[in-house]
C-alpha positions as CSV (number, residue, x, y, z in Angstrom):
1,X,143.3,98.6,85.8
2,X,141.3,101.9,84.8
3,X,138.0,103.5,85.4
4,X,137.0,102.7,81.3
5,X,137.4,98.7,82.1
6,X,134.1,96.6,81.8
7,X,133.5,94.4,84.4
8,X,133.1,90.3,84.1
9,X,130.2,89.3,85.2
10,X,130.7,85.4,85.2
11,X,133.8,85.3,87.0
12,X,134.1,86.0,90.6
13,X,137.1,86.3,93.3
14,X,137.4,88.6,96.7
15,X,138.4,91.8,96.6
16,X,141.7,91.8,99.6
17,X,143.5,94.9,99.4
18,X,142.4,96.4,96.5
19,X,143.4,92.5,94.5
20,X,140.9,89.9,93.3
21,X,142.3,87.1,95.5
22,X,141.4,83.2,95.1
23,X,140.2,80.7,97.6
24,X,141.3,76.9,98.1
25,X,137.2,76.7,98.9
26,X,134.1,77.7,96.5
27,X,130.2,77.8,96.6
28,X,127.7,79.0,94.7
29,X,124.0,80.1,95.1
30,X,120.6,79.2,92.9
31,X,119.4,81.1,91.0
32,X,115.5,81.4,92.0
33,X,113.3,82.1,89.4
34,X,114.8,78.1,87.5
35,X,116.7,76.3,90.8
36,X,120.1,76.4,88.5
37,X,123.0,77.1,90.5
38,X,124.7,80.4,89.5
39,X,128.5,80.5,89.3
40,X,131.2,80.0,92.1
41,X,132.3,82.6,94.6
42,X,134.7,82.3,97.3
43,X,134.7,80.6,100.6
44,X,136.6,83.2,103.6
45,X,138.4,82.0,105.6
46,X,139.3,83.2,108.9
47,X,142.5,84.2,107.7
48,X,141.2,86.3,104.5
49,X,139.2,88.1,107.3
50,X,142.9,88.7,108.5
51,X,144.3,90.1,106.0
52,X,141.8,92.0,105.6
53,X,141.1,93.8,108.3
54,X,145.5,94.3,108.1
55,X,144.5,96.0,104.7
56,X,141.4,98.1,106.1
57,X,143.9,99.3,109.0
58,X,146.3,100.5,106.8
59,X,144.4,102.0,104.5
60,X,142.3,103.9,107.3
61,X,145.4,105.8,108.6
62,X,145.9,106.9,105.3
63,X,142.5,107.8,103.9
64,X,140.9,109.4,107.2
65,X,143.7,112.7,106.7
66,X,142.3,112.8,102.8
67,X,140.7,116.0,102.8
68,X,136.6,115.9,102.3
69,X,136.2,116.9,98.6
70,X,138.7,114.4,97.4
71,X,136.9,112.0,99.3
72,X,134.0,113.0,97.5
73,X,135.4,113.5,94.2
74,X,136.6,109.7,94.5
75,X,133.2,108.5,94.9
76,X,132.0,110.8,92.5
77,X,134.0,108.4,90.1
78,X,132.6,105.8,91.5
79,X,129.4,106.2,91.0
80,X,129.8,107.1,87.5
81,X,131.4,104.0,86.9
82,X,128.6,102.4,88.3
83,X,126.3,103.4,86.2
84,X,128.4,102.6,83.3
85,X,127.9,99.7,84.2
86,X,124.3,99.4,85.2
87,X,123.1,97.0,82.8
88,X,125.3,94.1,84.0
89,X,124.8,94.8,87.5
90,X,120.9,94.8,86.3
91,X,121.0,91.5,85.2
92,X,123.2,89.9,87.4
93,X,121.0,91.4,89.8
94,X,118.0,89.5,88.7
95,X,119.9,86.1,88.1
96,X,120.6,86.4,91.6
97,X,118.1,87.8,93.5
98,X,115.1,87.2,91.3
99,X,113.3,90.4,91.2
100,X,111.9,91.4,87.8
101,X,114.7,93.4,85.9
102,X,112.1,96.7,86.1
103,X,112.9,96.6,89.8
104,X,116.6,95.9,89.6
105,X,117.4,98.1,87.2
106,X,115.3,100.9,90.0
107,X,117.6,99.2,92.3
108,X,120.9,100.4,90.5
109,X,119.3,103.8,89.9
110,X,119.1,104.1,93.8
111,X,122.1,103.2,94.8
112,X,123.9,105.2,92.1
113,X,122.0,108.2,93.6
114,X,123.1,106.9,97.3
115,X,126.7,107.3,96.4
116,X,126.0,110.7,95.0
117,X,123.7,112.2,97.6
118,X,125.1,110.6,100.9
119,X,128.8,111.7,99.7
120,X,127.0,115.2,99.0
121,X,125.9,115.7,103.3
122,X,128.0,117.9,105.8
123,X,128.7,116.7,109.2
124,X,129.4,120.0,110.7
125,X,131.4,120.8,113.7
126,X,129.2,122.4,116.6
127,X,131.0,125.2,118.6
128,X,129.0,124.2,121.6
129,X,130.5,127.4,124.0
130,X,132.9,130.0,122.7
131,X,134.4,133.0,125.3
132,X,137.8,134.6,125.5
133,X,139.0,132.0,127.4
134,X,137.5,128.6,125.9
135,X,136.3,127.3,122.7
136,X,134.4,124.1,123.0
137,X,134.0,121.9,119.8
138,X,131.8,118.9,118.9
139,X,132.7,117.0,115.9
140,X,132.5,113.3,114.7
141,X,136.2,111.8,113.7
142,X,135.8,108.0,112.0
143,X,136.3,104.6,113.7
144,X,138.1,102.7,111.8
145,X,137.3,99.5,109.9
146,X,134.0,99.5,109.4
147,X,131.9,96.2,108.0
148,X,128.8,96.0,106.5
149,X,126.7,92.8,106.5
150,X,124.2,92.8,103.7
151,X,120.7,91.0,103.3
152,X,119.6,89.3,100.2
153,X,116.7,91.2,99.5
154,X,118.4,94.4,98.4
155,X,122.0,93.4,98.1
156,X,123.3,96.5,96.0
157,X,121.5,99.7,97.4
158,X,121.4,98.7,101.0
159,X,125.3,97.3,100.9
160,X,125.7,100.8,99.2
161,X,124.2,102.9,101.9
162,X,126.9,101.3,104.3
163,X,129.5,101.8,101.9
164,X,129.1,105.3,101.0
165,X,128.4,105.9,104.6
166,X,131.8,104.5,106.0
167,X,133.7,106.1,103.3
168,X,132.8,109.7,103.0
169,X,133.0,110.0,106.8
170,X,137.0,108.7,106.7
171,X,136.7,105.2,107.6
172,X,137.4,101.9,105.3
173,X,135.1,99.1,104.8
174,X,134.8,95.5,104.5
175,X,131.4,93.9,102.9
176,X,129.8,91.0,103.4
177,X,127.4,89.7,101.5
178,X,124.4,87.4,102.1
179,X,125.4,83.6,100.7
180,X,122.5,83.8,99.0
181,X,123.2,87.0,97.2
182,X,126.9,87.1,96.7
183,X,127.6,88.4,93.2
184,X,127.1,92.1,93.1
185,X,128.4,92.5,96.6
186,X,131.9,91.3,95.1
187,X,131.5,93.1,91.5
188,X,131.2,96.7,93.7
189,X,134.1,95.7,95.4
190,X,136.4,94.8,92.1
191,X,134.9,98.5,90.7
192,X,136.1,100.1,93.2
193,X,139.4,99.0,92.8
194,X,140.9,102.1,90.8
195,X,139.1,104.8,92.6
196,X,140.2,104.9,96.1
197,X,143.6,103.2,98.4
198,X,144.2,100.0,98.2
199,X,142.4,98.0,101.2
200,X,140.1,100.8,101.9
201,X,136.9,99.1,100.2
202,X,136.9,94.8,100.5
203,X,134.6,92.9,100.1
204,X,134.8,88.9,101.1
205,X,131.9,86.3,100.2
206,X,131.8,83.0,102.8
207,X,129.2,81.1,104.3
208,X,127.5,81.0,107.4
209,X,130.4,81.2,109.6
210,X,131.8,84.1,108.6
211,X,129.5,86.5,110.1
212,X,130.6,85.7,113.6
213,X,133.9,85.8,112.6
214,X,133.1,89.4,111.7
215,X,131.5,90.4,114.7
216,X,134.3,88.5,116.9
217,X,137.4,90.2,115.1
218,X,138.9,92.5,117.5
219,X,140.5,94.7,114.2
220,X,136.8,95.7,113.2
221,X,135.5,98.3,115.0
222,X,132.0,98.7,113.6
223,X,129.4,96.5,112.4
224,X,126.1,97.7,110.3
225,X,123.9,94.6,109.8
226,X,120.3,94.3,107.7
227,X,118.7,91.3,108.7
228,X,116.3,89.9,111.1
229,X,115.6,90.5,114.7
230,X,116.9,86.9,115.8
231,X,119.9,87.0,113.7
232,X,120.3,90.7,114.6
233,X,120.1,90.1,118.5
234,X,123.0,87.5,117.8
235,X,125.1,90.1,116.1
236,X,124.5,93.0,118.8
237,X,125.8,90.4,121.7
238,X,128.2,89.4,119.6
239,X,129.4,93.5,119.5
240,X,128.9,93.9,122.5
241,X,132.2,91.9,123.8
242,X,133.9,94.1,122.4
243,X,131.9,97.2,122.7
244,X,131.3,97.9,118.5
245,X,129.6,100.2,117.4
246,X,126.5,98.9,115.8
247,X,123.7,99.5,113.8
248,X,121.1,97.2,113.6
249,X,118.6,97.4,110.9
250,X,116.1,94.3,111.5
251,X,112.5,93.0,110.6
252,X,109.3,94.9,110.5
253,X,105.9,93.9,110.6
254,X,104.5,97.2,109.3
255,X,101.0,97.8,109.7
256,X,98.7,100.4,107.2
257,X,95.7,102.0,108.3
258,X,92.8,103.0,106.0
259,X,90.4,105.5,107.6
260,X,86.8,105.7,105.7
261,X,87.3,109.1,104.2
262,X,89.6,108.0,101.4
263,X,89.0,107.7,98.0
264,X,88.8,103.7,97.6
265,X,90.4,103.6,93.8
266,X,93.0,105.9,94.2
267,X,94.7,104.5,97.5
268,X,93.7,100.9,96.6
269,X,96.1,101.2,93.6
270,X,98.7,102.2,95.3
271,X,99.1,100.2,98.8
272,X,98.6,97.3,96.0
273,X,101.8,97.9,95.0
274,X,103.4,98.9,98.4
275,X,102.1,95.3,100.1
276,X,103.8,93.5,97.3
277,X,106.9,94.8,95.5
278,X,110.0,92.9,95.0
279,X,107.4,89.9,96.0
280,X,106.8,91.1,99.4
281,X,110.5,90.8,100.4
282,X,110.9,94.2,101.9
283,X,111.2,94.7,105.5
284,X,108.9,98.0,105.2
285,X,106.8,96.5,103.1
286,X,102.8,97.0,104.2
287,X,102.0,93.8,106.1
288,X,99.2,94.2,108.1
289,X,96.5,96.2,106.1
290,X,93.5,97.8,108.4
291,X,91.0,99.0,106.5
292,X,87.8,100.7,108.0
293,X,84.6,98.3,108.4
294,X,82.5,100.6,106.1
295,X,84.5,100.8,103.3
296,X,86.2,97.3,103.7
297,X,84.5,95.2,101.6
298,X,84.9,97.2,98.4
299,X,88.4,98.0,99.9
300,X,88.8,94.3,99.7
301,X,86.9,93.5,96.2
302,X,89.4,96.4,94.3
303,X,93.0,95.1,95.7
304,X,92.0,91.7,94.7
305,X,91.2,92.6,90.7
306,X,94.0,94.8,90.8
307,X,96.7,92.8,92.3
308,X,95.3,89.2,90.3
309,X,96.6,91.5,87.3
310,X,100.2,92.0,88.3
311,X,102.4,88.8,86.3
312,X,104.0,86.1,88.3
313,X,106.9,85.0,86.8
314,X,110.8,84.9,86.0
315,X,112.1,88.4,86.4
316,X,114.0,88.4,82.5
317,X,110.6,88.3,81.1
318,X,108.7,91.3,79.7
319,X,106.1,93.1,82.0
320,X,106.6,90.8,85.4
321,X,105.5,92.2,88.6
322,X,106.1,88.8,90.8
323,X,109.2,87.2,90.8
324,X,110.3,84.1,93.2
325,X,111.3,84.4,96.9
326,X,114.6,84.5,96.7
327,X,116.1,81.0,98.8
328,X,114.7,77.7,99.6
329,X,115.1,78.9,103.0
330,X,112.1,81.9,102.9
331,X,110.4,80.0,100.3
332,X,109.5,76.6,102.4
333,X,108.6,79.4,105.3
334,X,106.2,81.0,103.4
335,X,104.4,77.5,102.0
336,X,104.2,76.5,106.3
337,X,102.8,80.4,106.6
338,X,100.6,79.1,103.7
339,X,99.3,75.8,105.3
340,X,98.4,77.8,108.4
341,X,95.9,79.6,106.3
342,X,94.0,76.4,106.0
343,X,94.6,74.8,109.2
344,X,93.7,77.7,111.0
345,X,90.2,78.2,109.4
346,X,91.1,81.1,107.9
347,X,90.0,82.5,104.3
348,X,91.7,83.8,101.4
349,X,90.2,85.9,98.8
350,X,93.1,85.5,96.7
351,X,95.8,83.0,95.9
352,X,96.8,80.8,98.9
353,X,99.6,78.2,97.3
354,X,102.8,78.0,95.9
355,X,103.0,78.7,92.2
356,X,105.2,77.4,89.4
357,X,107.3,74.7,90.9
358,X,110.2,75.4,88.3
359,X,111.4,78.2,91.1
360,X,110.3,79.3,94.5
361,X,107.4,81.3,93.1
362,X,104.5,82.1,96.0
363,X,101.2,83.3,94.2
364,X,100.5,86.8,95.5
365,X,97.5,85.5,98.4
366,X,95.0,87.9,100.3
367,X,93.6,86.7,103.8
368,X,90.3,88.5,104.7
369,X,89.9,89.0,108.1
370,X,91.9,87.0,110.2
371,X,92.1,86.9,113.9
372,X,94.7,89.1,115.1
373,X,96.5,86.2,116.9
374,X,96.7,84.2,113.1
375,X,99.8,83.3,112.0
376,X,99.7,85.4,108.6
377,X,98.8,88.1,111.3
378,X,101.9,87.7,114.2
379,X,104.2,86.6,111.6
380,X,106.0,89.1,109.2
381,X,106.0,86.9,106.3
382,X,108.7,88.2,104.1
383,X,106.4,86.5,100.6
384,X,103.6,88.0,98.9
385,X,101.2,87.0,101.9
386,X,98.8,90.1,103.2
387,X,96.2,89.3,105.7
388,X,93.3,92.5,105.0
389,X,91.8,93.3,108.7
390,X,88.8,95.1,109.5
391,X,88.3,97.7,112.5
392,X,86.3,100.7,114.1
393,X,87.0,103.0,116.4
394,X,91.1,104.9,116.0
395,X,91.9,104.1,119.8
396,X,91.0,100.4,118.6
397,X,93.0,100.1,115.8
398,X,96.1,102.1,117.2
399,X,96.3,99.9,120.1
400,X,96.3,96.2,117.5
401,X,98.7,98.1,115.2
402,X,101.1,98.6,118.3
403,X,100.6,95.4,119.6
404,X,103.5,93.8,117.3
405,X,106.7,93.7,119.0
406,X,108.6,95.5,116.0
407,X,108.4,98.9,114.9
408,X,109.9,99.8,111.9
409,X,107.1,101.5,109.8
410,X,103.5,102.3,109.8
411,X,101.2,104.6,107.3
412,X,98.2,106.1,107.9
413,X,96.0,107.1,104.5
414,X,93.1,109.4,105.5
415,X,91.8,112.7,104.3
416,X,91.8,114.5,106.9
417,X,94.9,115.6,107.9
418,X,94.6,116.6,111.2
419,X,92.9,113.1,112.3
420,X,95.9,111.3,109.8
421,X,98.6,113.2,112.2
422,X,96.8,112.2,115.6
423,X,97.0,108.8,114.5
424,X,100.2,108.8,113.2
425,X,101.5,110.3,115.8
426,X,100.3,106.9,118.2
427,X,102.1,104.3,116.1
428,X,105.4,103.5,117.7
429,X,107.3,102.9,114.6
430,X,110.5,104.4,113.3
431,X,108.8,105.3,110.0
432,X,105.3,106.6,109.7
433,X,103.6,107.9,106.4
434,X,100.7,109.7,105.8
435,X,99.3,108.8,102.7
436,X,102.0,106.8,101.5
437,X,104.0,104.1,102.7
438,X,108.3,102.8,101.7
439,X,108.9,106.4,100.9
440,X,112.7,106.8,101.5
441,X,115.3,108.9,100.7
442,X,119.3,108.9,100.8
443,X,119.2,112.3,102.9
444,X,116.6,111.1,105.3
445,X,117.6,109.2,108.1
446,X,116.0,105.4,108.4
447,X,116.0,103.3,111.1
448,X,112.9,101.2,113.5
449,X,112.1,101.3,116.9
450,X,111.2,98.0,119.1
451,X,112.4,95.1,118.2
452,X,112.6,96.3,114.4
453,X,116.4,98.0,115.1
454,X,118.8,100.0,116.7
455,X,120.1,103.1,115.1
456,X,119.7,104.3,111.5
457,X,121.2,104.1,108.2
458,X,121.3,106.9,105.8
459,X,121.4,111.1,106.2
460,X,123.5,113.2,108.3
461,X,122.4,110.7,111.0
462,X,123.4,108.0,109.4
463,X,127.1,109.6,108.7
464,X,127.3,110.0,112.9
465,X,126.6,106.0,113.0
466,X,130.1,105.1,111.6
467,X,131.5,107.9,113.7
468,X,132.7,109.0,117.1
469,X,131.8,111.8,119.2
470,X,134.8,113.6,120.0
471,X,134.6,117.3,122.2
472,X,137.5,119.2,122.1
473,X,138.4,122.1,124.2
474,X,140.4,124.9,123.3
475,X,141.8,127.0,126.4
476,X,143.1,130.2,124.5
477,X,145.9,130.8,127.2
478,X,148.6,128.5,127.4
C-alpha cells in the first residue's frame, strides 16, 4: 500500500497494527436523513482491544525516539492524503452523520488544517534554574498508548484533534468511534496506514461495551473522551482506578447575552447561525439566548424570518442548512424536550414539532420567554431547540447565565467594550466571546469549566494533556 491509493468507502474493517483485520461479529448504523442502514463495521472484542494495545506498546517504544521533524514530516503526508481524499470522506461524512455536505465538507477542511497546525506547535523545554553547579529542566516526555473516544456529532475533526495531538507529542493512539458514527473514524485509520509504524495509529469500531473496556485496560495509559457529562463522569471514575490521564471534554449549556447597544440586524444574522449549525448538535453551540428587554421583541421578530429561511432537509441536497439529528436516541429526546413546550404552557414563535418523518428531522423551534426553570431552559437540548429569554439589569443576567451547572462557553455581544469585558469576565465558562460565539482555532487551547469538562483539547496546552511532566536535574560535578 502507497500514499497514491484511493480509499473504499463501502467496505469497512479495523485497522490492528497497521492491517485491516475482520471480525466474527458486525453492525451497522442508519443513516439519518432516510432510516436506511449504512454498511457493516466491525464488532471489538475484548481481545482486538488486546492486540491492540500489544501493537500501540510496540510501536510507542519505537516512535517516541523518532526525532520531531520526522514526526512532523509523517503527518505532513498525512494530511495531504487527506485531503486527497476529501470528497469521499465528504460524503461518507454526510451519509453518516447527516449534516448538509456544505458543513462536512468545512469539517474536512478543519481537520486537514488540525493535522497541519497542531503538528506545527513547540513544546519547549523550560530551564527553570541554571548556576555552575545545577541545571534544572522542565520538559513533557509522552505516555504511552493513548485512546481517543469520539462523539458522533463531529466524528472526523474532533477524533483528529486527539490524533494529531497523541502523535506529534511521541505517543500512539487507538480510536474509538461513536456506534453511531463509525465509518470515517475507521477510513482515517486505514489512511494512515503507509505513513507512520505499524500499530502506532488503530482504530477499532464496537458497541456499547467497548468503551469500558477501554477505560479498564491496564495497557492504555490515557483516555481523551467528547461526550456528555453523565457518560463522561463514568469514564473519569472509570480512569481513575487506574490513575489515567484524562481529558474530558463534556456538555455545555452555553448561554449568549445581547446588551441593547447592538446593532439588531447585524448580530441577529449571525447568532442565527451560531444557535443552529450542524442542527443544533454542537456542544458550544448558543443555547440559551438573553437578549435585552428593550430591544427583545424586534430581537425576536428578525431571528424568526431569518432562521424560517434556512432549508430543512437531507444533507446531499443543494442549499440545506438543517439536516436530521443524527440517532434515534437524540431524536426521540428532542420530540419529549418538544412536548414539554406544550405541557409546560410555554410558547413558541417558531416551529415546535418533529418534521419529515422519512428521517429524524426536528424543525428549527424558537421558545419566547420561558421560565428559567423550563425544560428547553435547564436542559441542553442537543436539536435545533432555542428558548429566546428576556432580562434587565447585567448583575441579573450574569447571575441566570451562571446558574447552569456546566460551563463550557458563553458570549457576550455589546458595543461597548469595556461593559462587554466586565461581563464577560463574570461568566464562569471555559470559553467566552465578545461578539462572536464557536470561534475556535487548532492553536488555541479548548476546554469548559464546571460540569462541562476537565482539561483541554487543542494548542500547546492541549500537546501537555497527552504528556507527562518530567523535571530533570543536572548536577554539573560528578
Amino acid at each position: 500500500m502507497n500514499g497514491l491509493r484511493r480509499l473504499n468507502f463501502t467496505v469497512f474493517h479495523n485497522v490492528i497494527n497497521s492491517e485491516l483485520a475482520p471480525t466474527t461479529k458486525t453492525r451497522h448504523s442508519i443513516n439519518p436523513a432516510n432510516r436506511q442502514p449504512n454498511p457493516e463495521v466491525p464488532v471489538a472484542t475484548q481481545d482486538d482491544l488486546n492486540q491492540a494495545v500489544t501493537a500501540g506498546q510496540a510501536a510507542f517504544k519505537e516512535w517516541r525516539r523518532v526525532p520531531l521533524e520526522e514526526r512532523r514530516a509523517a503527518l505532513a503526508k498525512y494530511a495531504d492524503a487527506l485531503e486527497a481524499e476529501k470528497d469521499g470522506f465528504t460524503k461518507l461524512l454526510t451519509q453518516e452523520q447527516g449534516k448538509p455536505l456544505s458543513q462536512a465538507a468545512e469539517e474536512i477542511d478543519r481537520a486537514v488544517s488540525a493535522i497541519r497546525v497542531v503538528s506545527s506547535l513547540d513544546l519547549p523545554e523550560t530551564v527553570l534554574e541554571d548556576t555552575p553547579e545545577c541545571r534544572i529542566v522542565q520538559r513533557f516526555t509522552p505516555l504511552g498508548v493513548a485512546a481517543a473516544i469520539v462523539p458522533w456529532n463531529f466524528p472526523v475533526l474532533l477524533a483528529m484533534g486527539k490524533i494529531v495531538s497523541a502523535l506529534i507529542t511521541g505517543n500512539s493512539i487507538i480510536v474509538k468511534p461513536s456506534p453511531f458514527t463509525p465509518y470515517c473514524a475507521l477510513k482515517l485509520a486505514e489512511l494512515a496506514i503507509p505513513f507512520f509504524p505499524k500499530g502506532l495509529f488503530q482504530a477499532l469500531s464496537g458497541d456499547d461495551s467497548l468503551g469500558p473496556l477501554i477505560t479498564a485496560h491496564p495497557g492504555i495509559n490515557k483516555v481523551s473522551f467528547t461526550g456528555s457529562t453523565a457518560t463522561g463522569k463514568r469514564v473519569a471514575a472509570a480512569c481513575g482506578e487506574s490513575l489515567k490521564h484524562c481529558t474530558l471534554e463534556l456538555g455545555g449549556n452555553d448561554t449568549a447575552i445581547v446588551t441593547e447597544d447592538v446593532d439588531v440586524d447585524q448580530v441577529v444574522q449571525k447568532i442565527a447561525v451560531l444557535s443552529f449549525l450542524n442542527c443544533s448538535q454542537v456542544c458550544m453551540m448558543i443555547k440559551r439566548l438573553y437578549v435585552h428587554e428593550s430591544i427583545y421583541d424586534e430581537f425576536r421578530d428578525k431571528l424568526v424570518s431569518i432562521v424560517k429561511t434556512f432549508p430543512v432537509g437531507e444533507g446531499t441536497k443543494p442549499d440545506v442548512f438543517f439536516g436530521p439529528i443524527q440517532n434515534e436516541m437524540q431524536y426521540n429526546k428532542a420530540r419529549d424536550l418538544l412536548a414539554s413546550i406544550s405541557s409546560e404552557g410555554l410558547t413558541t414563535v417558531l416551529g415546535g414539532s418533529p418534521g419529515d418523518p422519512a428521517g429524524f428531522f426536528i424543525q428549527p423551534t424558537i421558545v419566547d420567554n420561558p421560565p428559567d426553570k423550563a425544560r428547553v431552559v435547564v436542559e441542553e437540548p442537543f436539536a435545533p431547540i432555542l428558548p429566546l429569554l428576556k432580562w434587565s439589569a447585567d448583575d441579573e443576567v450574569l447571575d441566570r447565565a451562571n446558574a447552569d451547572p456546566s460551563g463550557l462557553g458563553g458570549s457576550v455581544w455589546c458595543r461597548d467594550l469595556d461593559r462587554a469585558q466586565r461581563l464577560a469576565d463574570c461568566l464562569d465558562t471555559g470559553n467566552v466571546w465578545i461578539n462572536s460565539h464557536f470561534a475556535v482555532a487548532p492553536h488555541i487551547p479548548f476546554g469548559g469549566h464546571k460540569q462541562s469538562g476537565i482539561g483541554v483539547e487543542f494548542g500547546v496546552e492541549g500537546l501537555k494533556a497527552y504528556c507527562a511532566s518530567q523535571t530533570v536535574w543536572l548536577f554539573k560535578n560528578a
